[in-house]
N, C-alpha and C positions, 0 to 999 in steps of 0.2 A: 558382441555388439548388444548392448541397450534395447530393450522394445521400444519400436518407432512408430509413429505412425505419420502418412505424408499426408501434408496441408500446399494447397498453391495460395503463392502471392501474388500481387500484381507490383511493379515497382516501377518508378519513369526509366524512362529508356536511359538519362543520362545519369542516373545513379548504378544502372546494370553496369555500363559503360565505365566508370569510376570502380566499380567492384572486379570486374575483370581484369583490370589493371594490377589490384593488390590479388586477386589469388586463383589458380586456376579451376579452383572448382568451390565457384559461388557457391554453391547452395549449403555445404557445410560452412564453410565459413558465416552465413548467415545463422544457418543451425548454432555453431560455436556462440554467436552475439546473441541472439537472442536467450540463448539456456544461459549465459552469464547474466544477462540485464534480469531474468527473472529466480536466479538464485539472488543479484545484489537486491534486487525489489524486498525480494521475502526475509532476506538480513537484516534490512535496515527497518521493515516491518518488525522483525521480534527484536531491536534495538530499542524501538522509540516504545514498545511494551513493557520491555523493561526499566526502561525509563521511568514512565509513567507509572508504574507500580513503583519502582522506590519512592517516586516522588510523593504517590498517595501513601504510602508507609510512614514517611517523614511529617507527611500535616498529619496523620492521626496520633502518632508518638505526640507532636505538640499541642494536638487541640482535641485529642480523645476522639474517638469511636467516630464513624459515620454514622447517625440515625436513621433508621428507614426510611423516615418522611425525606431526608436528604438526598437517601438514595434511589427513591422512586421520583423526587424532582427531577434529580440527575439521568436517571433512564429515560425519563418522559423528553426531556431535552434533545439528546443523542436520538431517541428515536424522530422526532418532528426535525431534526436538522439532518437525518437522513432520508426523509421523506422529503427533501428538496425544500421544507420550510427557510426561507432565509433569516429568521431571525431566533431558529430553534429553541423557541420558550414563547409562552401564550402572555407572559408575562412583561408589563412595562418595566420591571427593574432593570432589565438588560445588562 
């Protein structure tokens, strides 16, 4: 067995009720859903990375190099649009 460690949920009564139905011993089977949604979470996570990495690969093969100054706009951006800023750039160019 795996090292475990136990967490309580709380779940509506008619979804317990719907799960008992498919399996007699809920809490695994919730155990099974959940470690699958968070391996497909962390899949599709280093998908869209790599994604994105060839896709920045492909413009700098056609338009050369990142600049710093590009690259420190582009940090400042990502950081202010994780900061809950909604328009992630101080700038009117949008």
């Amino acid at each position: 067995m795996t090292d475990s460690r136990r967490i309580s949920v709380q779940l509506p009564a008619d979804v317990v009720a719907k799960l008992e139905k498919l399996t007699s011993d809920v809490p695994q089977f919730v155990a099974d859903i959940v470690a699958d949604r968070v391996r497909t979470e962390t899949d599709a996570r280093l998908v869209r990375r790599r994604l994105l990495r060839e896709e920045l690969d492909r413009y700098e093969e056609e338009h050369g190099a990142f600049t710093e100054e590009e690259l420190a706009a582009a940090r400042a951006r990502i950081n202010k649009a994780l900061s809950g800023d909604p328009h992630g750039s101080g700038s009117e160019d949008g």
